[in-house]
N, C-alpha and C positions, 0 to 999 in steps of 0.2 A: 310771838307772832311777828313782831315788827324787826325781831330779827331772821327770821325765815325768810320774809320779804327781802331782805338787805343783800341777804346771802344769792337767793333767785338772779336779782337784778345784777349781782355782780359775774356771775357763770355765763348770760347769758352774752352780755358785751365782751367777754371773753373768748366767747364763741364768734362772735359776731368781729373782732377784731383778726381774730386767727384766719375765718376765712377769709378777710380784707386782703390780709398778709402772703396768702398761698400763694407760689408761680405755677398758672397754667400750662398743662402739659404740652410739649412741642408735636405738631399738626406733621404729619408726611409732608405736607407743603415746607415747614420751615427746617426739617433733618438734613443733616448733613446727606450731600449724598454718596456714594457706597461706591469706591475706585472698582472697576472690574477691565476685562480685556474684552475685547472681539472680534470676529473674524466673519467677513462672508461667507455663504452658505458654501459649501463646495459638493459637486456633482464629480462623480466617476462611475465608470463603464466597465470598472476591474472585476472580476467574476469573484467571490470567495473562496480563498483556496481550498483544497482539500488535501488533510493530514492524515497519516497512517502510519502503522508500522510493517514490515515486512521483511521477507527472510533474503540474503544474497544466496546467488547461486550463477555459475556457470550456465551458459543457454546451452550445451552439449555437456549433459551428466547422465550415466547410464551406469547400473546395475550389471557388472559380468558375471555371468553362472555359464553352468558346464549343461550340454544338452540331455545328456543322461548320466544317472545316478551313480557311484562309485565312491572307493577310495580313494582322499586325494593324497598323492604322495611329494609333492612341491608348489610352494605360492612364494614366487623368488622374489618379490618387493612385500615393501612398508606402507603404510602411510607416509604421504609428501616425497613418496620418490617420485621424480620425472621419468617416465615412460619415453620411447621410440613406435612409431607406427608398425605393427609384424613384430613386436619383441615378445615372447614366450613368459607370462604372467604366470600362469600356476596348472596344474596339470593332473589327473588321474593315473593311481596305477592303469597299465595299458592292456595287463594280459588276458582277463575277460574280452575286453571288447575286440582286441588283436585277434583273438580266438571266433568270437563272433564274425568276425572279415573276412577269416580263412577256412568259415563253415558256407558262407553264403558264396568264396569263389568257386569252393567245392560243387557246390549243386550248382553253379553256372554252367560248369565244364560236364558237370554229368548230364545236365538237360541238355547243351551242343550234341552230345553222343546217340543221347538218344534220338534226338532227331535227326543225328545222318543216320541211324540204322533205319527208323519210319521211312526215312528218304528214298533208301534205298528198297525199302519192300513196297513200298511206294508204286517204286518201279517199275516192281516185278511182279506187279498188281496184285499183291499178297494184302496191303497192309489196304485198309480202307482211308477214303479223304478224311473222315473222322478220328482215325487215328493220327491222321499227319496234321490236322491242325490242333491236335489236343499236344501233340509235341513241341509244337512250336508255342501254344499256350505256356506251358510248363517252362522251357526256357524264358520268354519273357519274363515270368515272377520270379524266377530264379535271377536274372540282370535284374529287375527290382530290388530284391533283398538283397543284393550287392551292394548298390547304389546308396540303401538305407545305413548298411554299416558302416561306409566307408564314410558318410557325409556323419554318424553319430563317434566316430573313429576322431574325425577332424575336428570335432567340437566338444571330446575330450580335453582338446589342450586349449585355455584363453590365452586369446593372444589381444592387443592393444589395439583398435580399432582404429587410434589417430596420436598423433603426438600429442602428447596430457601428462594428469600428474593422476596419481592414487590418492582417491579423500580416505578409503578405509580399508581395514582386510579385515572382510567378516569369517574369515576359515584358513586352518592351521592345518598343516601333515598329520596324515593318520587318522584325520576326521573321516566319516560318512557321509557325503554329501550326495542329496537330494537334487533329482533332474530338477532347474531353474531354478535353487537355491543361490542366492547370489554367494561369491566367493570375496569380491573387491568391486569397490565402489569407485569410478572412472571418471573424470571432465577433461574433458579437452580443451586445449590452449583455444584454438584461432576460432571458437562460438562465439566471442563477446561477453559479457557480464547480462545479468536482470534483477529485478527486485519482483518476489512473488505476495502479492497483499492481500489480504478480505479485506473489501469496503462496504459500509454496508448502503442498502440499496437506494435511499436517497442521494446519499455524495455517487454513485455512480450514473443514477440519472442524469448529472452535471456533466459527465463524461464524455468526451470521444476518444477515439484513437489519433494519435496523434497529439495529445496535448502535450504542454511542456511540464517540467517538472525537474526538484530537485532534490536530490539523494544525500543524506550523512549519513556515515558509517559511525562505529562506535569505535571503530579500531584508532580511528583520527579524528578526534572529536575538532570541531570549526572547520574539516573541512568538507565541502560538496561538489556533486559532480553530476552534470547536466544529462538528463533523462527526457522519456519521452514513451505515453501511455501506445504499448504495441499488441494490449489482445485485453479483452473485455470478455470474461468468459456469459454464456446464455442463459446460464443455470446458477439456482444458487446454492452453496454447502448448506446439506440437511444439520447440518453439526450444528457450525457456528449464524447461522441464518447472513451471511455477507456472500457477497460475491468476489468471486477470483477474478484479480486484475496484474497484469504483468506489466513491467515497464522496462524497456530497454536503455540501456546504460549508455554513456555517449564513450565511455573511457573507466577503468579498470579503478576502484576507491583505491586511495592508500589502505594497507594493510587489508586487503579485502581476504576474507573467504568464506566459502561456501556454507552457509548455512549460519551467519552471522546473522545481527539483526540491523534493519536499516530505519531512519524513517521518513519519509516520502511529504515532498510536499507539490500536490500536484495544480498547477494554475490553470482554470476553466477557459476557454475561450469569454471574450468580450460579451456584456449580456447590456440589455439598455441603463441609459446612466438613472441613477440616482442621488438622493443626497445625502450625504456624509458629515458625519459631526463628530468633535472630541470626544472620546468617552468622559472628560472633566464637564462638560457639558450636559450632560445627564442629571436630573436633579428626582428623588423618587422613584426609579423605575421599576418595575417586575417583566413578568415574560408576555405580557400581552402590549406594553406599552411604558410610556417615561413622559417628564416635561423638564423643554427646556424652555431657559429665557433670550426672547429675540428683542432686536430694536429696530427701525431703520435706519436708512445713512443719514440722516441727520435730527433723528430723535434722542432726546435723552433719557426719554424712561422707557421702563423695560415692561414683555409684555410677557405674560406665561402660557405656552401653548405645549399643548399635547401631542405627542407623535407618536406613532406606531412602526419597533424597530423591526428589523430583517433578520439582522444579525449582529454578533460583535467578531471582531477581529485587529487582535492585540489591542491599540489606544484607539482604533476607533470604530465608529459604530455606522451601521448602515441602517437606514429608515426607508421603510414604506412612505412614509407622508413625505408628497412634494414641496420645497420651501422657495419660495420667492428667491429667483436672481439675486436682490437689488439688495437682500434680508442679511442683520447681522446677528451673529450667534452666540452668545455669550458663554468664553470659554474657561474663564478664569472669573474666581470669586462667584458663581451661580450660587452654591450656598448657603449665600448669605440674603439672600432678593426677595421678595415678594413680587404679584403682582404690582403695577403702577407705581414702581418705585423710582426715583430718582438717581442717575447713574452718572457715575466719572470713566470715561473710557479712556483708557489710555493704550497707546500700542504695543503690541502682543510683540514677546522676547524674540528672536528668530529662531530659536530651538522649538519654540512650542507652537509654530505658525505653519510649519508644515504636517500635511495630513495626510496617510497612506491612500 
């Protein structure tokens, strides 16, 4: 018993010395406090731009076919040859429709005759008015169907509508070719360039005509070429649910052609400012909202406040929540903060101080 006792008394001064012994834990008040950067709040009036993809093309590209149907028996160019304005592209055999021309001048000259013979019994008050104007009916349709062979006669042969190049030849000699089947696929030099896009209908809302914008090609990668939104179509493709937006080219891409792919970066006009913060400033967020940490200009702990973002664009972020002028933002080491913590500011690198 009197050693049970002995043993008691000795565990519990042991306990009692230990806790004597313990270092209290360091208060927020006595932490070191935590280096970070900051930056006053920054406001702009930049609109978000709008990216897309879309096809190059020629503003004057047409489709040549033959007005009526035949054999063709010549398509004297390639793809990528250079055209002259009236130069002789590709051609039908002739002799059907040649035949056709020389059947309808036939009954021209036979309906002339028979109206100077009506004319004549006319005269000699044989022939009634009604026969003399069904004579001259009959001639009329007869120079009609003149006029139709001759003008389907003519557009037998394609000819180059402008100085251009050939993008394609969709038909070879000896084929059959279909009235408005295309034969070769045409652009013309002096239309300028465009870029054809689907955007879809929110980033067009943003849109006018006239905005600016900027085009790469793939054909040259790093380089671009100053554009500018020239038709906003009404409707939108049942296909891909985007609307068709064209934009005209200031100058020709390197290595451009037709039906390459581009992609567009187009700048909204000026919308009212707001304010703008690092994306490193972001601490938590999702799509409905984020927090970051501020301070004032001459506090040193930091506070945690909620914002509610717009959008992102590359490093930085645009917010719905308005932020005080005077407000600084903490842009480097937010990570690491709590509320009402204790901060070392020091000044921000000049690579990381400026904000889009």
């Amino acid at each position: 018993m009197h050693l049970r006792i002995f043993a008691a008394a000795l565990t519990g001064a042991a306990l009692f010395l230990g806790a004597g012994c313990a270092k209290p834990a360091p208060s927020a008040a006595t932490a070191r406090p935590v280096t970070v950067s900051a930056a006053p709040a920054t406001y702009s009036d930049q609109a978000l731009p709008v990216r897309a993809t879309g096809l190059l093309a020629r503003v004057d590209e047409a489709d040549l076919a033959f007005k009526v149907g035949g054999v063709v028996e010549t398509v004297g160019v390639r793809a990528g040859d250079r055209v002259r304005r009236g130069q002789e592209l590709a051609r039908l055999r002739l002799e059907e429709i040649d035949a056709q021309v020389a059947q309808a001048a036939s009954l021209v000259a036979k309906a002339k005759r028979d109206l100077a013979r009506v004319e004549k019994l006319a005269a000699d008050r044989v022939a009634t008015e009604e026969n003399l104007q069904d004579a001259r009916t009959a001639l009329e349709v007869a120079a009609a169907q003149a006029r139709i062979a001759e003008f389907n006669r003519r557009y037998a042969v394609v000819l180059a509508p402008a100085d251009g190049r050939i993008l394609q030849r969709l038909a070879e000699p000896d084929e059959l070719a279909a009235p408005g089947r295309p034969v070769l696929r045409f652009a013309a030099d002096g239309g300028g360039w465009l870029v054809r896009a689907g955007l879809p209908e929110g980033d067009v809302a943003r849109l006018r005509v006239g905005d600016r914008a900027t085009v790469a090609g793939a054909a040259a990668p790093g380089s671009t070429v100053a554009a500018e939104v020239a038709q906003i179509s009404d409707a939108t493709d049942p296909a891909t649910r985007t609307v068709p937006v064209e934009l005209r080219l200031a100058e020709a891409p390197a290595g451009a052609r037709s039906g390459a792919v581009a992609v567009v970066v187009v700048r909204p006009r000026a919308v009212a400012p707001r304010a703008v913060v690092p994306a490193a400033a972001i601490v938590e967020g999702d799509a409905r909202g984020a927090s970051i940490f501020v301070l004032g200009e001459k506090e040193t702990k930091v506070r945690r406040l909620s914002v509610a973002i717009e959008a992102l664009d590359g490093d930085s972020v645009y917010l719905r929540t308005d932020l005080p002028r005077n407000l600084r933002v903490v842009n480097r080491g937010a990570e690491f903060l709590r509320d009402g913590l204790e901060v070392n500011v020091v000044p921000e690198p000049a690579a990381a101080a400026s904000v889009r």
